[in-house]
KOLBA-149212 format. One record per residue (C-alpha): residue number from 1; y, x, z; residue in one letter. Coordinates in steps of 0.2 Angstrom, whole numbers. Last residue first. Layout:
N
NUM:Y:X:Z:a
...
# end
This chain:
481
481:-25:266:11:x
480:-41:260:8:x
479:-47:245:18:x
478:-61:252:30:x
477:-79:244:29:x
476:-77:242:10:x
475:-85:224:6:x
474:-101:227:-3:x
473:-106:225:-21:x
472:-123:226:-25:x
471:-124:214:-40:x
470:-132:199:-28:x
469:-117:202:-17:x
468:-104:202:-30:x
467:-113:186:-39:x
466:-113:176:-20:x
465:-95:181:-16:x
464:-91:173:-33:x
463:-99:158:-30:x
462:-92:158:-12:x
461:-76:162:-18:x
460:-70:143:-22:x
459:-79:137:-6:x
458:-72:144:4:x
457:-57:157:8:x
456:-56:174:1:x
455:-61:189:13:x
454:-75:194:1:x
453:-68:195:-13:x
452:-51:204:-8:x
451:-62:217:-2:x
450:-69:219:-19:x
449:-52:220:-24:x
448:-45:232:-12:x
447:-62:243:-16:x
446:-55:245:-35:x
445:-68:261:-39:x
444:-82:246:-36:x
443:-75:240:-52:x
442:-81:254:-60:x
441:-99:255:-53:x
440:-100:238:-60:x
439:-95:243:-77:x
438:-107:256:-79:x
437:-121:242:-71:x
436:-117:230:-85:x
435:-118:243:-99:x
434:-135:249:-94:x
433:-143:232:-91:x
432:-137:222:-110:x
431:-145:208:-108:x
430:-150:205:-92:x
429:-138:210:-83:x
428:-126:200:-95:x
427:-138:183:-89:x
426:-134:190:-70:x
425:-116:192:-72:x
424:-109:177:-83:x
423:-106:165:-68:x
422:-87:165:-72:x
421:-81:174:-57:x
420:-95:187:-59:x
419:-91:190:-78:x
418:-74:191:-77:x
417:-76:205:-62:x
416:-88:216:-73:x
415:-76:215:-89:x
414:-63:219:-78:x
413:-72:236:-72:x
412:-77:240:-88:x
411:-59:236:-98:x
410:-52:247:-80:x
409:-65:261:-85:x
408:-60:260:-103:x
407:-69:251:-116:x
406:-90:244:-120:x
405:-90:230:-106:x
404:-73:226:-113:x
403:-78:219:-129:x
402:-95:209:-119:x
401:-81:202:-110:x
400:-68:200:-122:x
399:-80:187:-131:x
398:-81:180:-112:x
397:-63:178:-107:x
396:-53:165:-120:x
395:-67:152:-121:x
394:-71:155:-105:x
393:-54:152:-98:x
392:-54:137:-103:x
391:-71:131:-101:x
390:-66:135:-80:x
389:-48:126:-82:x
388:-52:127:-63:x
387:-46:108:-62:x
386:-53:103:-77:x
385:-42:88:-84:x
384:-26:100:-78:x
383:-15:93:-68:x
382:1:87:-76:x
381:15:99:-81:x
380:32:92:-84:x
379:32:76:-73:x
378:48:70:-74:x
377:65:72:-66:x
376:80:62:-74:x
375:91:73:-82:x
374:108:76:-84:x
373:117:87:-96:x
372:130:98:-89:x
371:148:99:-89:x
370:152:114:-81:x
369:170:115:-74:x
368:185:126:-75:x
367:200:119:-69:x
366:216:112:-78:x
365:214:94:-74:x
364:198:97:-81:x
363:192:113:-91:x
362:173:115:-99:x
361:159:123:-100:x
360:145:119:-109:x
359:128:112:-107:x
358:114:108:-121:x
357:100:117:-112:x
356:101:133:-115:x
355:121:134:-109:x
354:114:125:-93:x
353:101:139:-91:x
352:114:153:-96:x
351:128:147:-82:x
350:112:146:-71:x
349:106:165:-74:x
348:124:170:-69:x
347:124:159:-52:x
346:110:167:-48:x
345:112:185:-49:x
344:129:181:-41:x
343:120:177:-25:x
342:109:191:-27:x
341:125:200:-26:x
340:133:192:-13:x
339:119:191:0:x
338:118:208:-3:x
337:108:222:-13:x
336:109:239:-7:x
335:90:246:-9:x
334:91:241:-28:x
333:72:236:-35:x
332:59:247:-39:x
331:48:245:-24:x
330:50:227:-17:x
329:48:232:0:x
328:61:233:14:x
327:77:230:3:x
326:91:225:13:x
325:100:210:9:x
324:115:213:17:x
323:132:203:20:x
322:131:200:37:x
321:132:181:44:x
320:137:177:60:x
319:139:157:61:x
318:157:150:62:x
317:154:134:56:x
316:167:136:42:x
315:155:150:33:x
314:141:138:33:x
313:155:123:22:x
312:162:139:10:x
311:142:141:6:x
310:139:121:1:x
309:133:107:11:x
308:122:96:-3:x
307:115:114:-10:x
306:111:122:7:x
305:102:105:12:x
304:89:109:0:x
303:87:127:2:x
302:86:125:20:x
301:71:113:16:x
300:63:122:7:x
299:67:140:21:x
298:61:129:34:x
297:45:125:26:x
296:43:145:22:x
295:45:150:41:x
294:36:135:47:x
293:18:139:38:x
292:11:127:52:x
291:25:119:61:x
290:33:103:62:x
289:46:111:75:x
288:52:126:64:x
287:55:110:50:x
286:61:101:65:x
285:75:115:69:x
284:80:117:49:x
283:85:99:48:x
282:94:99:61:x
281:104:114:59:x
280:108:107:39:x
279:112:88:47:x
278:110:79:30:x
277:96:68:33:x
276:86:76:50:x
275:71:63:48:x
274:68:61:31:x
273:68:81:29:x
272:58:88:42:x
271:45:73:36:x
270:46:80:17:x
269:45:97:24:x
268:32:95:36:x
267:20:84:21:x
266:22:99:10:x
265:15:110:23:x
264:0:100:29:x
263:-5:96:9:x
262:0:112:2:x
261:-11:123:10:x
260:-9:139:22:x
259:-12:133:41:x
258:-26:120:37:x
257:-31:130:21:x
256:-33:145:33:x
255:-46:137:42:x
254:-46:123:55:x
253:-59:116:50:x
252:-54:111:33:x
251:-49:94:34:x
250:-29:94:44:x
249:-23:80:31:x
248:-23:65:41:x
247:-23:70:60:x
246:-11:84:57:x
245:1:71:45:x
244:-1:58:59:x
243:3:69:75:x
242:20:75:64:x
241:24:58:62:x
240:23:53:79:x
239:33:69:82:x
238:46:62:72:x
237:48:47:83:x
236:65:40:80:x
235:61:32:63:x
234:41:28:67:x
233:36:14:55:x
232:49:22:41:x
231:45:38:44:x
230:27:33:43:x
229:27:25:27:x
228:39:40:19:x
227:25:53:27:x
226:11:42:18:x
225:20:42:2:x
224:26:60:-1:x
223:5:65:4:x
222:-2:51:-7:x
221:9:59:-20:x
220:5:73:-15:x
219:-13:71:-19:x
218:-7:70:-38:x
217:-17:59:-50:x
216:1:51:-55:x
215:7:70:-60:x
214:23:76:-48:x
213:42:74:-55:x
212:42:58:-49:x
211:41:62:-30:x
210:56:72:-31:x
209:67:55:-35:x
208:60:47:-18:x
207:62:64:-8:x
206:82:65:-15:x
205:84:49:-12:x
204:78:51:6:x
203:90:65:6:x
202:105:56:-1:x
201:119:67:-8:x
200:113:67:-27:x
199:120:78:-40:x
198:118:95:-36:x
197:101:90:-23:x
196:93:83:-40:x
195:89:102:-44:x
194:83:106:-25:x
193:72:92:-28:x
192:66:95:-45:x
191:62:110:-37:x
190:52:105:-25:x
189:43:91:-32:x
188:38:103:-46:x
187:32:119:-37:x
186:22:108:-27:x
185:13:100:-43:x
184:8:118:-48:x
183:0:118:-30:x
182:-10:105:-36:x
181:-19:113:-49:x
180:-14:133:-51:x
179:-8:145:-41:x
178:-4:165:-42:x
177:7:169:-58:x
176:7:151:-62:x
175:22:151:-48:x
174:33:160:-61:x
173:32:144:-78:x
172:30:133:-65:x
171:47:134:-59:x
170:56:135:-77:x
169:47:119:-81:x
168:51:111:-66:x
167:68:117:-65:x
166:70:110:-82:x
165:63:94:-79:x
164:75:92:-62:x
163:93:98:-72:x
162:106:91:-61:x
161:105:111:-56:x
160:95:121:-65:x
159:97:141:-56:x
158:96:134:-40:x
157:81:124:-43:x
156:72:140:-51:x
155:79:148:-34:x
154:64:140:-23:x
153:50:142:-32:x
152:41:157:-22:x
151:41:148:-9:x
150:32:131:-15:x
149:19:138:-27:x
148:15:151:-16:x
147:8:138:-5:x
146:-10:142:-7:x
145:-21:127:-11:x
144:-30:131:-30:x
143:-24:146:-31:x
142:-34:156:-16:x
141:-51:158:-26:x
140:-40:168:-39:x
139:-54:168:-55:x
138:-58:151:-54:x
137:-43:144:-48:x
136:-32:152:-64:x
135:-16:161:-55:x
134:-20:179:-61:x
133:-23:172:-77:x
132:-5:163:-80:x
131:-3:179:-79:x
130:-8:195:-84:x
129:-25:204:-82:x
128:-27:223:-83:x
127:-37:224:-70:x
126:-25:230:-60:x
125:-16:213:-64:x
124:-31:205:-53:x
123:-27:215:-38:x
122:-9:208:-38:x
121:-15:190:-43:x
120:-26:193:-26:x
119:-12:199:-17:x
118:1:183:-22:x
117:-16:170:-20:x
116:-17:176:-1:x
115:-2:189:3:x
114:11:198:-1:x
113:22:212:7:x
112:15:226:-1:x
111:14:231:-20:x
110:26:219:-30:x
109:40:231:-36:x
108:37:242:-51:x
107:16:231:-52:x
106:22:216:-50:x
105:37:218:-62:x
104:25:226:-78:x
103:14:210:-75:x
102:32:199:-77:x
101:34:211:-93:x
100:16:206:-99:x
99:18:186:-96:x
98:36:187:-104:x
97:51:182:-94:x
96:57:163:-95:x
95:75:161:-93:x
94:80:176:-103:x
93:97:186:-103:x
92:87:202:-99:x
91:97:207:-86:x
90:101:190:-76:x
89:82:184:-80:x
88:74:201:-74:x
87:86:199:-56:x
86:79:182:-54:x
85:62:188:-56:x
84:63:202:-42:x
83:74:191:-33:x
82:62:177:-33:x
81:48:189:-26:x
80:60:191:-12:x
79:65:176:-5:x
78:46:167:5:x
77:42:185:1:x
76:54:194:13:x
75:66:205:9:x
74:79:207:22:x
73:97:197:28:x
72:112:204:36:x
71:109:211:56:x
70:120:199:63:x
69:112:183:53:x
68:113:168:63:x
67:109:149:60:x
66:111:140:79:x
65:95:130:83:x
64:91:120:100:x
63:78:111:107:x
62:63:121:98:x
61:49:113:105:x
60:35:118:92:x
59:22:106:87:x
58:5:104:94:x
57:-13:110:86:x
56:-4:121:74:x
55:13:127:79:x
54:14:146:80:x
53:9:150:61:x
52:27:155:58:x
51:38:150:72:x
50:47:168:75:x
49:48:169:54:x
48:59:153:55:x
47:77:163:57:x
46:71:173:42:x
45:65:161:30:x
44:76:146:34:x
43:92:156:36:x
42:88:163:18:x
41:84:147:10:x
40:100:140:18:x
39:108:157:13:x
38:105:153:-8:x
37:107:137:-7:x
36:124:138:-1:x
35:128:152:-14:x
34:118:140:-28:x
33:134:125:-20:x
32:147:137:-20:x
31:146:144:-39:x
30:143:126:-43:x
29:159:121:-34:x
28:167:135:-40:x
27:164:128:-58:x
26:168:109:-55:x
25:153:100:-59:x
24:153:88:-72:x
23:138:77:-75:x
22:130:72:-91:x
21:123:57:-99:x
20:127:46:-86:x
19:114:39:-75:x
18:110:19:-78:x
17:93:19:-70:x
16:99:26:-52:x
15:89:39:-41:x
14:82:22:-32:x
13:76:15:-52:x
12:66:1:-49:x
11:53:12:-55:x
10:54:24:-40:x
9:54:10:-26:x
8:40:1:-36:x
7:31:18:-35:x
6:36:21:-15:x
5:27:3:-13:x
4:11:5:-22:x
3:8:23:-12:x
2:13:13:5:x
1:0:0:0:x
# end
């Protein structure tokens, strides 16, 4: 019923069935809305990363939240992976950068600081496999639930705003790197939100219009749904809520899916949202509350409400923010960034995405504005008819295998991986048994990986654990250094 109602809501047109064609934003609003985006998603991260993985069974009780940055900001990866990217699109003038060069990124910059589907896509690509492969679920056992998809999608609704579809398609087109499936539909809602966030003041708008940009088969749906129902049963009780979502959606026995999935953390960020509206502090404080992965939840949601408030709006509160953005771990990448700079970064690659997209600038009452072409969100990506796209990537992978099992060291060593993922191992054993155990030997020469194999969650790896096992491959008993 609650699913039934949220689509009646939606098709009756709550986001607004007449909208103009386009939408003018004065320019240094725009500039000042992506800088408040920016720093919301920034406060969220790094002021959250005390809550991360601290409220699981019971929420937090976080009474009180002042946004502070006295030491400047640092890379993170719910922020930094983006900047990576976002600094590629700035300097390369394109909005969606190559599969090889975004390969040629992860392994300049990309090397610690991950984690889940975001190392195991980073293991893959020294195979020599680029995305969207690195992100297909049945050869990255973590993509098909891992949250990358939500924090690493933040900025691609920056960078389009009043632009939901092309935020979406810009989003998913970096998030495949690591996730596919559901997760995909994360990216989606998300940035169709922070999109829609430009042009719409009303949170549970906001939610309600988000919710259209995700496939009709979509769990989240159900998810976006069930939080709204019981927001709207319980409207002073978000705990209430927040004993719901766990009872609900908590089904993996407690495993890292049940800390790290989409569902749990998706569902926080939708309830922190209904129930603190527009009150940025708020807001944050019940996204640290709601727990689970709270550190990237809050930095959503601070993203959200960073848009509808604004960067000259933060600097009014008087909250002690330094201008760094230190770089810890992204390799190749400036070591005297600031908040500024990547803020620029963004506001440039918007100016091209609107420009791209039928957009132009223009001067009213003697200002500069951007007049840009509204969009309704939409669904861009559905969810794949085969959720592992598994005869997909067959059909692309296995004549390269039996190629490969004949190449390099790292063709060999890929080849062998390809060919335990995709149940190919034991009949290419069979067949050609020299070969096969040459390229077995080499891919035990990538120990992090075969690592990675084993410490992957069920059941997606468990095939694959089963092949490396049967093949002799042991986990290292010491991670190499």
């Amino acid at each position: 019923m609650k699913q039934v109602m949220l689509a009646l809501l939606l098709s009756a047109g709550t986001v607004g069935a007449q909208e103009p064609a386009t939408v003018d934003l004065p320019a240094d609003e725009l500039e000042d809305r992506i800088r408040g985006g920016l720093l919301g998603q920034i406060f969220g991260n790094l002021n959250g990363l005390p809550h991360e993985f601290k409220y699981i069974e019971e929420p937090g009780k976080v009474e009180t939240y002042t946004p502070s940055l006295p030491d400047g900001a640092r890379t993170d990866d719910d922020t930094d992976i983006e900047w990576v990217y976002v600094a590629e699109m700035a300097a390369s003038g394109r909005t969606f950068v190559p599969p090889a060069r975004l390969a040629e990124l992860w392994k300049a910059n990309i090397t610690k600081g991950i984690w889940c589907a975001n190392l195991y896509a980073r293991n893959l690509m020294d195979l020599g496999l680029e995305p969207p492969a690195t992100g297909r679920i049945c050869l990255n056992p973590w993509s098909v639930f891992n949250i990358s998809a939500q924090f690493v999608s933040e900025a691609f609704g920056l960078v389009a705003p009043g632009m939901p579809r092309t935020a979406s398609k810009i989003g998913v087109h970096y998030t495949h790197v690591a996730v596919d499936g559901e997760p995909i539909q994360s990216t989606q809602f998300f940035t169709a939100m922070i999109a829609l966030a430009f042009v719409e003041k009303d949170v549970v708008r906001i939610v309600d219009a988000g919710a259209t940009a995700l496939d009709p088969r979509s769990e989240l749906r159900a998810v976006v749904a069930d939080v709204r129902g019981w927001w709207r049963e319980h409207p002073g009780d978000w705990r209430q809520t927040r004993r719901l979502i766990k009872e609900k959606y908590t089904r993996h026995g407690g495993g890292m899916r049940d800390r790290n999935g989409y569902e749990l953390n998706s569902a926080a960020i939708v309830a922190a949202l209904l129930y603190g509206g527009d009150d940025f502090t708020e807001g944050l404080r019940l996204a640290f509350n709601m727990g689970w992965d709270s550190d990237c939840n809050a930095a959503t949601v601070g993203t959200i409400l960073g848009v509808l408030k604004g960067r000259r709006w933060m600097d009014a509160q008087g909250w002690v923010v330094k201008d760094v953005y230190r770089n810890t771990c992204r390799d190749a990448m400036p070591k005297d960034e600031t908040i500024t700079g990547y803020g620029e970064k963004l506001v440039r690659v918007a100016r091209s995405v609107i420009l791209e997209n039928g957009g132009r600038e223009v001067e009213i009452g003697g200002k500069k504005a951007w007049r840009i072409p509204r969009e309704a969100p939409a669904n861009v990506e559905p969810l794949p008819a085969g959720l592992d796209r598994a005869a997909e990537v067959r059909a692309e992978w296995l004549p390269r295998i039996e190629k490969d099992l004949d190449g390099s060291p790292r063709d060999r060593a890929r080849a062998a991986y390809l060919a335990l993922a995709l149940g190919e191992s034991e009949r290419i054993r069979k067949e050609r048994p020299e070969p096969w155990k040459a390229a077995v030997e080499e891919l035990k020469k990538f120990p992090i990986l075969v690592g990675q194999i084993y410490d992957a969650p069920g059941p997606q790896a468990g095939r694959i654990k089963a092949a490396a096992k049967a093949e002799g491959l042991v986990k290292p008993e010491k991670p190499p250094k």
